[in-house]
C-alpha positions as CSV (number, residue, x, y, z in Angstrom):
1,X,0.0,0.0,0.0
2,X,1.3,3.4,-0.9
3,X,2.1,6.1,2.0
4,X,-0.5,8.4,0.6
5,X,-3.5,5.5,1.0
6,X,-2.3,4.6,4.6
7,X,-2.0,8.2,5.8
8,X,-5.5,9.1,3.7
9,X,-7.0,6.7,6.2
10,X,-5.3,7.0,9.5
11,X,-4.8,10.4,9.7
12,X,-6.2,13.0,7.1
13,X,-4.3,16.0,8.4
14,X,-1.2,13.9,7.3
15,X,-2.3,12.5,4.7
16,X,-2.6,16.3,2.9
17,X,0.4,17.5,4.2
18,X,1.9,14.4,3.0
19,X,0.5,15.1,-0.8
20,X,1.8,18.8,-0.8
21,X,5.3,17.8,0.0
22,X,4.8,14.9,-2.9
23,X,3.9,17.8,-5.5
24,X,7.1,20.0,-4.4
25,X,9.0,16.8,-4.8
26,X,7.3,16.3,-8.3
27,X,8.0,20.1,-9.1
28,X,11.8,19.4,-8.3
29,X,11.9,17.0,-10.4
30,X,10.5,19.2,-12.9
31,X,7.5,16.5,-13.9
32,X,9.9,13.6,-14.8
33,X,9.2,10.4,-13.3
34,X,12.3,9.1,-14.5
35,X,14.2,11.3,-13.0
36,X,11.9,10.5,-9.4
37,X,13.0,7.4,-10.2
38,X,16.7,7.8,-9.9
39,X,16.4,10.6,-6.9
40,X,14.5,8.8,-5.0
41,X,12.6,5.4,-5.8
42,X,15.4,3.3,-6.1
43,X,17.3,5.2,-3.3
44,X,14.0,3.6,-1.1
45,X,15.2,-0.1,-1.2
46,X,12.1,-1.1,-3.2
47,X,11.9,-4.3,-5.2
48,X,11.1,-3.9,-8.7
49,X,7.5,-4.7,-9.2
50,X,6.9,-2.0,-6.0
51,X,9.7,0.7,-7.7
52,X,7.3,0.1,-10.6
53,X,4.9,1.0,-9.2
54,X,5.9,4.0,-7.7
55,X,6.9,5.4,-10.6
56,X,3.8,5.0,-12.2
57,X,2.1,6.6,-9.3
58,X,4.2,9.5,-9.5
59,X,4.1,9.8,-13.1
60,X,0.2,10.2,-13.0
61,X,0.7,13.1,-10.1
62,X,2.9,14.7,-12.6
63,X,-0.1,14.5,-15.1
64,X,-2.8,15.5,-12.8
65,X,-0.4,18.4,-12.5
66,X,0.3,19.3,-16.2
67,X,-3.5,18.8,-17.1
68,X,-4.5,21.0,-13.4
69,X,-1.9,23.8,-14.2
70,X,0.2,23.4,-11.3
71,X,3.3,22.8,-12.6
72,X,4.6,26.1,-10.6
73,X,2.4,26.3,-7.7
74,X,-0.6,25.6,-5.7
75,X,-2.4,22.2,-5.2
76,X,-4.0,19.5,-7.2
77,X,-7.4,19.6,-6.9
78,X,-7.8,16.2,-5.1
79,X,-6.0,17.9,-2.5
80,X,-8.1,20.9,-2.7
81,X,-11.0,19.0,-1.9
82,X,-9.3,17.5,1.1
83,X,-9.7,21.1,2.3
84,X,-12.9,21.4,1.6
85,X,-14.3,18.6,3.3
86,X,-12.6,19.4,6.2
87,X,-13.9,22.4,6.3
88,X,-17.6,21.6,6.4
89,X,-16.9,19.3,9.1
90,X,-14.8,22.6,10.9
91,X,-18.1,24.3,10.4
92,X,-20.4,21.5,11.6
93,X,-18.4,21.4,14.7
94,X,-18.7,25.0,15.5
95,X,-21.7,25.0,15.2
96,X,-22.3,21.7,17.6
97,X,-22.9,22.1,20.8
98,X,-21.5,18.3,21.4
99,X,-18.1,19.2,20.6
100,X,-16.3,21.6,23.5
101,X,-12.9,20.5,23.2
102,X,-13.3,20.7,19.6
103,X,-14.5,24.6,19.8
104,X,-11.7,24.9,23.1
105,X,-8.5,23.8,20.5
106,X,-10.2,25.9,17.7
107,X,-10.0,29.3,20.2
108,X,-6.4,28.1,21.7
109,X,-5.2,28.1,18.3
110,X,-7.0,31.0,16.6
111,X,-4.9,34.0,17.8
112,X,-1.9,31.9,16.2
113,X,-3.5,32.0,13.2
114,X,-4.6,35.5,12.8
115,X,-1.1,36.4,13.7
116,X,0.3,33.8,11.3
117,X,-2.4,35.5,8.3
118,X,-0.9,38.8,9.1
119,X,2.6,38.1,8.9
120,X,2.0,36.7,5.7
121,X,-0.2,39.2,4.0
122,X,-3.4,36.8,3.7
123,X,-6.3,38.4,4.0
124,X,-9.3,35.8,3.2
125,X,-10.9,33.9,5.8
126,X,-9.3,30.4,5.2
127,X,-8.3,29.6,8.7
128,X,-8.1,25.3,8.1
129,X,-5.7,26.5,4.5
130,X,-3.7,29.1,7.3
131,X,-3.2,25.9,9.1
132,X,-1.7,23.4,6.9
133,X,0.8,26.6,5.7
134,X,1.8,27.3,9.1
135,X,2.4,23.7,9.4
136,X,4.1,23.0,6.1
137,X,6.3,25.6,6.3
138,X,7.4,24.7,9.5
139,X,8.2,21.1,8.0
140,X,10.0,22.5,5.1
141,X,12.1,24.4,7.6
142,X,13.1,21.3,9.8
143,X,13.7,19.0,6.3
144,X,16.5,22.1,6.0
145,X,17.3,21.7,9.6
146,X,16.9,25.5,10.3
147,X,15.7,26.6,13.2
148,X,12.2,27.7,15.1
149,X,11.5,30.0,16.8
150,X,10.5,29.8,20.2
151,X,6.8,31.2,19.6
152,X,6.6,29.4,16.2
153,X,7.3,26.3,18.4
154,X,4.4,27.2,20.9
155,X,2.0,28.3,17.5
156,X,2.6,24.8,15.7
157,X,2.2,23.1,18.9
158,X,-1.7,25.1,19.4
159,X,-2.1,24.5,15.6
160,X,-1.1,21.1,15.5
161,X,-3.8,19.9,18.9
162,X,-6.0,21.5,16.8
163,X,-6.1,19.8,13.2
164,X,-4.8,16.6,15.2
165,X,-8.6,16.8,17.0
166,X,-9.8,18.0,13.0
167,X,-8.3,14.6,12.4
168,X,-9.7,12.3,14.7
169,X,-13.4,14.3,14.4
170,X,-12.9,13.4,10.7
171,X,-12.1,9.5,11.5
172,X,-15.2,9.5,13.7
173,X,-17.2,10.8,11.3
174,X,-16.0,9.0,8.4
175,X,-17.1,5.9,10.4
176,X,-20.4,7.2,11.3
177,X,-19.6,7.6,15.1
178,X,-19.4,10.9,15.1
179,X,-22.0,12.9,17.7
180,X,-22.6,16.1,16.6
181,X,-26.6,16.9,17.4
């Protein structure tokens, strides 16, 4: 099973997180799955028919890419909508009276996030995107083993209780356990 299926159902916070850093690697590679191939397939230990596979799998990203228009930036749309189911279920939390620690998280980690918006010049009201950028960028920056600040350690740590409880509300609901009314 490929990393992207396991983390899609164990943990979907991951699992998109996961997915961005595969279409930066994609974009490094400039779209050639030959070339992932060689970087970092075979460096993996794979057998054949699994390096095969890989490839494969990472030559269709490169596709979905080419055909999406995000060869440069942004996300693939099967990512996007990763975003947007979270969302509603963000919303439909709010909004439930069942959920306290849900709504308690979602307050701890708002002031993080309107700081984080500002820093970075965003202005729409995208809190859940906010999120995953915080913590991207924060993962991009320990891949380079550079630093954190102090208060972006305690910011990541408010925004990371908070998509981790996203997470597990979305594993509830996914399997029908979720109480929300």
């Amino acid at each position: 099973m490929f990393v992207s299926e396991e983390l899609r159902n164990s943990n979907i916070s991951e699992y998109l997180l996961y997915m961005w850093q595969v279409e930066d690697m994609i974009r490094a590679a400039s779209l050639d799955a030959d070339r992932l191939y060689e970087t970092v397939i075979r460096a993996s230990g794979r057998s054949e028919s699994d390096s095969r596979a890989w490839k494969q799998w990472y030559s269709d990203m490169a596709d979905m890419m080419r055909i999406e228009g995000k060869t440069e930036k942004g996300h693939l749309q099967i990512n996007e909508n990763v975003l947007v189911m979270l969302q509603d279920l963000h919303l439909r939390l709010l909004d439930s009276h069942k959920q306290p620690r849900y709504t308690d998280a979602y307050y701890k980690a708002l002031p993080f996030i309107v700081e984080f918006r500002a820093k970075n010049g965003e202005t729409g009201n995208e809190e859940l995107r906010d999120c995953f950028n915080m913590l991207y960028g924060v993962l991009m920056l320990k891949l380079q083993n550079r630093p954190i600040s102090a208060s972006t350690a305690q910011a990541v740590a408010a925004v990371s209780a908070f998509i981790g409880l996203l997470s597990a509300l979305y594993k509830e609901d996914k399997a029908g356990t979720l109480d929300l009314d």
